[in-house]
C-alpha positions in Angstrom: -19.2 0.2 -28.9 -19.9 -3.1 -27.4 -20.8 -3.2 -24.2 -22.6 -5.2 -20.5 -26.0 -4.6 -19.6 -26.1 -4.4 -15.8 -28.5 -6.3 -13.2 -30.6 -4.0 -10.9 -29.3 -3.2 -7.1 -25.3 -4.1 -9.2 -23.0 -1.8 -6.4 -22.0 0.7 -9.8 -25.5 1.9 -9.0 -24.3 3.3 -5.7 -21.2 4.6 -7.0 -18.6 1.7 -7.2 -16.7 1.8 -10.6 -16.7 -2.3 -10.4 -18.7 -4.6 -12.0 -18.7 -8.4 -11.5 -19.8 -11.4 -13.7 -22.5 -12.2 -11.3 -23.8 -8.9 -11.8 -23.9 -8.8 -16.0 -27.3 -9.0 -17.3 -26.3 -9.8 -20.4 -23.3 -8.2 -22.8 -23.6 -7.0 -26.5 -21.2 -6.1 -29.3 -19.2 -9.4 -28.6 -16.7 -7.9 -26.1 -12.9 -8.7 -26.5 -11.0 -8.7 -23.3 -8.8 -5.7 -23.0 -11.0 -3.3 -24.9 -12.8 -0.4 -23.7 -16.9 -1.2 -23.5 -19.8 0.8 -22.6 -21.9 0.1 -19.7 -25.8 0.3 -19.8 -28.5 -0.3 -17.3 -31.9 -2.4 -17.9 -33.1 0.6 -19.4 -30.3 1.6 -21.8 -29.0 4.2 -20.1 -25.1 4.9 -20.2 -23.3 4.2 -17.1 -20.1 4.8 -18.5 -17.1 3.5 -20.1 -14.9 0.8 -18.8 -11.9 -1.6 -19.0 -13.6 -5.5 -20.2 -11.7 -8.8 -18.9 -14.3 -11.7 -19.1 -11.0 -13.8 -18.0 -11.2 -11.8 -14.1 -13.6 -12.0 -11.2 -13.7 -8.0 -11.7 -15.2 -8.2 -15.5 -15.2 -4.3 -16.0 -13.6 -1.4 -14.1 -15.5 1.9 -15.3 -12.8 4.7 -15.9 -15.0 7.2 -16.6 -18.7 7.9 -16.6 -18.8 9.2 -20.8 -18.2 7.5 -23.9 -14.2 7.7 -23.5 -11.0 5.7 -25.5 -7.9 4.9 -23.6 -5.5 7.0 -25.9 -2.3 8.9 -25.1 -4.7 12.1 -24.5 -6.6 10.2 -21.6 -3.5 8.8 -20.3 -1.8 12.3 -20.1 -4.7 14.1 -19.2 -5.1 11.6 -16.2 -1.8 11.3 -15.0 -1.3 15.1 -15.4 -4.2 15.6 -12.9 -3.0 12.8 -10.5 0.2 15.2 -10.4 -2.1 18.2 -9.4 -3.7 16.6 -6.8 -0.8 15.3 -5.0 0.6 18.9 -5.7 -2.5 20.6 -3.7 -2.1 17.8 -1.1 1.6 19.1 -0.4 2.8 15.8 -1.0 6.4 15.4 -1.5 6.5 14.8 -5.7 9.8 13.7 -5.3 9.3 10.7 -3.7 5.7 9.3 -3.7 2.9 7.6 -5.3 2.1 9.4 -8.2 -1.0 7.5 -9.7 -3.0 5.0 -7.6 -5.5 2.9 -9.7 -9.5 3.7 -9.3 -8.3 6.2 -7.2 -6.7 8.4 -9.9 -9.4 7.3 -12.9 -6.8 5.0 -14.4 -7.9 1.4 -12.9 -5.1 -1.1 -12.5 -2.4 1.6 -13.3 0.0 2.4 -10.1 3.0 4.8 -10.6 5.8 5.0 -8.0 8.4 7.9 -8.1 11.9 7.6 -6.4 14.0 10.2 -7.6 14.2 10.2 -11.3 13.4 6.7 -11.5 9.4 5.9 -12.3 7.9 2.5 -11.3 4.9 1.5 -13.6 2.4 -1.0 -12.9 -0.1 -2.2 -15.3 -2.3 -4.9 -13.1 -5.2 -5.0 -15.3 -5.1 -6.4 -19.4 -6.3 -3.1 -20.8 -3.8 -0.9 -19.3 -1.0 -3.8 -20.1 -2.0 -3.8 -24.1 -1.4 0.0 -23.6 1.7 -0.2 -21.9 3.5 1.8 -24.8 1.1 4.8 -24.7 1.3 4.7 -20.5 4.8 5.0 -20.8 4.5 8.0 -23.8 2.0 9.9 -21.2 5.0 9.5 -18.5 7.4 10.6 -20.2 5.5 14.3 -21.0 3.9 14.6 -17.4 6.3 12.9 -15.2 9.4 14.4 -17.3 8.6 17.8 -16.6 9.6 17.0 -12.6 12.6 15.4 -13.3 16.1 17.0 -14.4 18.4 15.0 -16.4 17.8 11.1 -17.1 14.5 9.8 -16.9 14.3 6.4 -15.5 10.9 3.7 -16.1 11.1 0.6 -14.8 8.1 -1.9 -15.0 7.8 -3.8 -11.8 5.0 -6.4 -12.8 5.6 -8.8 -10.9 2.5 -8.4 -8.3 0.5 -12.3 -7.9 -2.7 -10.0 -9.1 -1.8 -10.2 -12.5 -2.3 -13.6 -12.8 -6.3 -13.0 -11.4 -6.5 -10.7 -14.5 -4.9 -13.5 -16.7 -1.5 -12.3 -17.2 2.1 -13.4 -16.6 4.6 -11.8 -14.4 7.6 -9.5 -15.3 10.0 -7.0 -14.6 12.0 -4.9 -17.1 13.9 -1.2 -17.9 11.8 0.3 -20.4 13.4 3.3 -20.2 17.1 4.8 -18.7 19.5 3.1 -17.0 19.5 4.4 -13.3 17.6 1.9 -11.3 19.0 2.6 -7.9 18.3 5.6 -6.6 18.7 7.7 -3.4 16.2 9.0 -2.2 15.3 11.3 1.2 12.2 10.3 3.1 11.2 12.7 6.1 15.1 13.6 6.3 16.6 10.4 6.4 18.5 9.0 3.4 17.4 5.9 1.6 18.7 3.5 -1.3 16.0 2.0 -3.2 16.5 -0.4 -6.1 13.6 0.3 -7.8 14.0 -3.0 -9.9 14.7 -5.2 -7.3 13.2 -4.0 -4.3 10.3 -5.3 -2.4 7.4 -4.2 -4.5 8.0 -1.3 -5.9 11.1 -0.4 -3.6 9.3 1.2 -0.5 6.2 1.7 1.3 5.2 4.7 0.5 1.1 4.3 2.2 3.0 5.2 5.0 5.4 7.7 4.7 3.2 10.8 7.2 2.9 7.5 9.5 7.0 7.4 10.0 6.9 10.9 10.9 4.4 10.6 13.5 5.4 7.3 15.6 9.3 8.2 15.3 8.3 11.1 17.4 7.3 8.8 20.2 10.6 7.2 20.0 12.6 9.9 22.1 13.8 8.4 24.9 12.0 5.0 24.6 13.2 1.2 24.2 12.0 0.7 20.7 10.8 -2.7 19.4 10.3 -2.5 15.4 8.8 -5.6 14.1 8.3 -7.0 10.5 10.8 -3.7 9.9 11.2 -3.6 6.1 13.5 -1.4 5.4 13.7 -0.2 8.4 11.5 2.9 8.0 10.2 3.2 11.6 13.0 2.1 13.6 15.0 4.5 11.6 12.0 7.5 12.6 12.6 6.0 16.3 16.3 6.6 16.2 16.7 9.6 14.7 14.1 11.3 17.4 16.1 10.1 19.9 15.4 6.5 21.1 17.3 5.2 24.1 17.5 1.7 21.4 16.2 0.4 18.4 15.7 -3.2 17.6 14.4 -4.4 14.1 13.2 -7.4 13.6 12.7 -9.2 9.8 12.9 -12.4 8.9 14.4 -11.3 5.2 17.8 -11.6 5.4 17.9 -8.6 2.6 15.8 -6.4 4.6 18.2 -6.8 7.5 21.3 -5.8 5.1 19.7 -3.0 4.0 18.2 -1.8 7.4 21.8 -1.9 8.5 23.1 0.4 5.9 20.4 2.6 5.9 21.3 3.0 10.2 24.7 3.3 9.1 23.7 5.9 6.0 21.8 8.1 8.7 24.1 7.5 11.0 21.9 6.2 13.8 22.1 3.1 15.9 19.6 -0.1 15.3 20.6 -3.6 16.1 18.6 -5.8 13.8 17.6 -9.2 14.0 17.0 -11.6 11.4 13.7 -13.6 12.5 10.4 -14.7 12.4 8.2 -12.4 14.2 5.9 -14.3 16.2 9.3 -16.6 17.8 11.2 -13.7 18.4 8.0 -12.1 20.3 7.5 -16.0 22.1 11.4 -16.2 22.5 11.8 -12.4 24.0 8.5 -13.0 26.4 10.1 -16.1 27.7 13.1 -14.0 28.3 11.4 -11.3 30.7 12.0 -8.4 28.2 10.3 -5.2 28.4 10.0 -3.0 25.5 8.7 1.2 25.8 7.4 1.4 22.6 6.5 -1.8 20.0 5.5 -1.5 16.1 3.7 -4.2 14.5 3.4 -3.4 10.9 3.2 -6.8 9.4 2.3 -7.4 5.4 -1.1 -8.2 4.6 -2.1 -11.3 6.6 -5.1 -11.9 3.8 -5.7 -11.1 0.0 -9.2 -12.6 0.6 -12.3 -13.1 2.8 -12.0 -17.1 2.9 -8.8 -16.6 4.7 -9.8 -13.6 7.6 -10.7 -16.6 10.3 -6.9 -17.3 9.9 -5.6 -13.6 9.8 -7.2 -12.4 12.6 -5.9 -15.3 14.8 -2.5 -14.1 13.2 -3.4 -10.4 14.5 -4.2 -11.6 18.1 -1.5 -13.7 18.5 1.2 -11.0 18.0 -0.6 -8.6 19.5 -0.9 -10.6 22.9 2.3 -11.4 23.0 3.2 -7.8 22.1 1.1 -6.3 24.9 3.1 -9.2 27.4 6.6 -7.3 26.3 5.8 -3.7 27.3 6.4 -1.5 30.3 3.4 -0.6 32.7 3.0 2.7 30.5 4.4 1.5 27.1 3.1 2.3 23.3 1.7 -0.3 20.9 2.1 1.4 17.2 -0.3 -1.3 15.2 -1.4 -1.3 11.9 -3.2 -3.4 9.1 -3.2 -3.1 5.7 -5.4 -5.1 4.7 -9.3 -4.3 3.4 -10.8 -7.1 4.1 -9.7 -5.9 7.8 -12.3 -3.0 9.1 -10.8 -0.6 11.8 -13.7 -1.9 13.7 -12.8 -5.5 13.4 -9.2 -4.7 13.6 -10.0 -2.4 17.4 -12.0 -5.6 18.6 -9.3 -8.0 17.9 -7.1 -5.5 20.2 -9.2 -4.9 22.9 -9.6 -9.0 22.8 -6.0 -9.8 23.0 -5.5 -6.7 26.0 -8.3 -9.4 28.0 -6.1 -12.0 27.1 -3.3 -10.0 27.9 -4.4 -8.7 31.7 -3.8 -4.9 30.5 -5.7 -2.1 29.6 -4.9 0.5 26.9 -6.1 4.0 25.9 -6.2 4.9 22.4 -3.8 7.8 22.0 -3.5 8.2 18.1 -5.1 6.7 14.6 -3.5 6.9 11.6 -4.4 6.1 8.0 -2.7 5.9 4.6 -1.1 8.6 3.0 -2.3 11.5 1.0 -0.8 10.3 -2.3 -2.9 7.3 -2.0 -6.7 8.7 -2.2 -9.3 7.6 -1.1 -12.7 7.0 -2.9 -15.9 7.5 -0.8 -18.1 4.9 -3.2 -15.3 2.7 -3.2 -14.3 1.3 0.3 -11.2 -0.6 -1.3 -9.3 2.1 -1.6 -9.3 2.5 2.6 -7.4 -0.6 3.2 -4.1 0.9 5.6 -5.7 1.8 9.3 -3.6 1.9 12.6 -3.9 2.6 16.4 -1.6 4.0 19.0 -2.3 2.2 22.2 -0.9 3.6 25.5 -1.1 1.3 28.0 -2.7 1.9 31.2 -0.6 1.5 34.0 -1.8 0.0 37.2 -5.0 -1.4 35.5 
């Protein structure tokens, strides 16, 4: 087997499964991207076996720490035991991340289940050239949860493709059914699994609904970059005195309005930017009970985290302006390059700005079906805060 020699102190001596270029020592065999090599340390010893892409920053992902193929027995084997886990974790199987990359032993491979609809990802070459045998695996694990038609749908249309060298595309390998309807946490949802924003829904956090929508009860409810409408839905359903959404997709607004009107709840949306509706609303004298900021990723990379964080603190400022003397801030990130540390300094910096003070009521994290890997700080990306803010202060 061909193969990478790695440099002393490289992080897969601590326990990452990631090696990068500036960490090769040198390689042997004459590797061919997309095949599986071995990886050895200065003094021969195995390491493990891994996926090879000379063409990405992330040259080899180590899948498992033997001399191991990528055949339709690994792939089953793995996905199979994803399954388990989730099923120990009492996640609900029938809508949910079913295998997450590193974090399931199958780097670069992310499977989304809505229904009887499957959503494959294949982000890295090796699991792309293997597409066929993914899809095999899936069809003798995943099958045995669904009754009647089986739906697979590739959704690879993610920008981290190209990083890996790769075009983009979407497709139905398999069954016709792509839109499905689905119940989340007791509320009804349509996802179009090959149409919707990434792979229809945000499933990281699903438990996170749950929990903020229970604040809701009784509260003016301010849901910004809303998606689908998850967490204004949550709000209105516990009981929220009213509900406004805010997106600037004029999609997500259609569908957040049929999935109120699906559920049967009442949420005036808005179709905005974010930070001129917060300006617009300030200027106006509003007061909110209870804001969300769940915004997309505001950086992929470390270059741009100057930039993001001014993005954080200026819509949390402006959010802390809007609420009542005891009002909630729901807040999260979702990016890694953000550390809860960083992300609670950039708070408490914007409450100075702000003239308020806040007690930290609740935290929250990214749901069970998307593990996470102690060696591998990656795979913690989603964190979030409850702030409560402190009146007369």
């Amino acid at each position: 087997m061909a193969g990478i020699i790695i440099k002393p102190r490289s992080r897969i001596l601590h326990g990452h499964d990631w090696v990068y270029g500036s960490e090769i020592l040198k390689t042997f065999g004459d590797p061919v991207n997309g095949s599986v090599i071995s990886i050895r340390d200065g003094k021969d010893r195995l390491l493990g076996s891994a996926m090879y892409n000379a063409a990405s920053q992330i040259v080899a992902r180590r899948f498992s720490r033997q001399r191991q193929d990528l055949d339709l027995d690994f792939f089953q084997r793995r996905i199979a035991q994803a399954i388990e886990y989730r099923r120990r974790r009492k996640v609900d199987l029938r809508t949910c991340r079913l295998v997450w990359s590193e974090s399931d032993g199958l780097p670069g491979l992310i499977i989304d289940r809505y229904g009887s609809a499957f959503v494959l990802q294949t982000l890295t070459l090796a699991t792309d050239q293997r597409q066929g045998l993914i899809v095999e695996a899936l069809k003798a694990e995943g099958g045995k949860l669904v009754e009647g038609e089986m739906v697979i749908v590739e959704r690879n249309d993610a920008p981290v493709r190209r990083a890996e060298g790769m075009e983009t595309r979407i497709g139905l390998l398999h069954g016709e059914k792509t839109v499905q309807q689905v119940e989340i946490l007791g509320l009804e949802f349509e996802i179009d699994v090959l149409h919707g924003q990434k792979t229809g829904f945000y499933l990281d956090q699903v438990e996170n609904y749950r929990a903020v929508g229970d604040w809701g009860m009784g509260r003016r409810v301010l849901d910004c970059f809303a998606n689908q409408g998850a967490f204004a839905l949550a709000c209105a359903k516990a009981g929220a005195a009213s509900v406004t959404a805010v997106e600037i997709s004029r999609e997500a607004v259609g569908q957040i309005a049929a999935n109120a009107s699906r559920n049967h709840v009442n949420v005036e949306t808005v179709e905005a930017n974010v930070f001129d509706f917060l300006k617009e609303r300030e200027a106006a004298g509003a007061q909110y009970d209870l804001i969300i900021l769940d915004p997309p990723s505001f950086t992929k990379t470390k270059e741009k985290l100057h930039d993001a964080m001014r993005g954080y603190k200026d819509i949390h400022l402006r959010a802390f302006k809007l609420l009542s003397p005891a009002g909630l801030l729901a807040t999260f990130s979702c990016s890694h390059h953000v550390s809860s540390n960083m992300f609670r300094d950039m708070i408490a910096e914007s409450l100075v700005d702000a003239k308020r003070s806040a007690r930290l009521l609740e935290t929250y994290r990214q749901n069970a079906d998307h593990p996470i890997l102690a060696a591998i700080p990656e795979t913690e990306y989603l964190k979030g805060f409850l702030m409560e803010m402190a009146p007369g202060r």
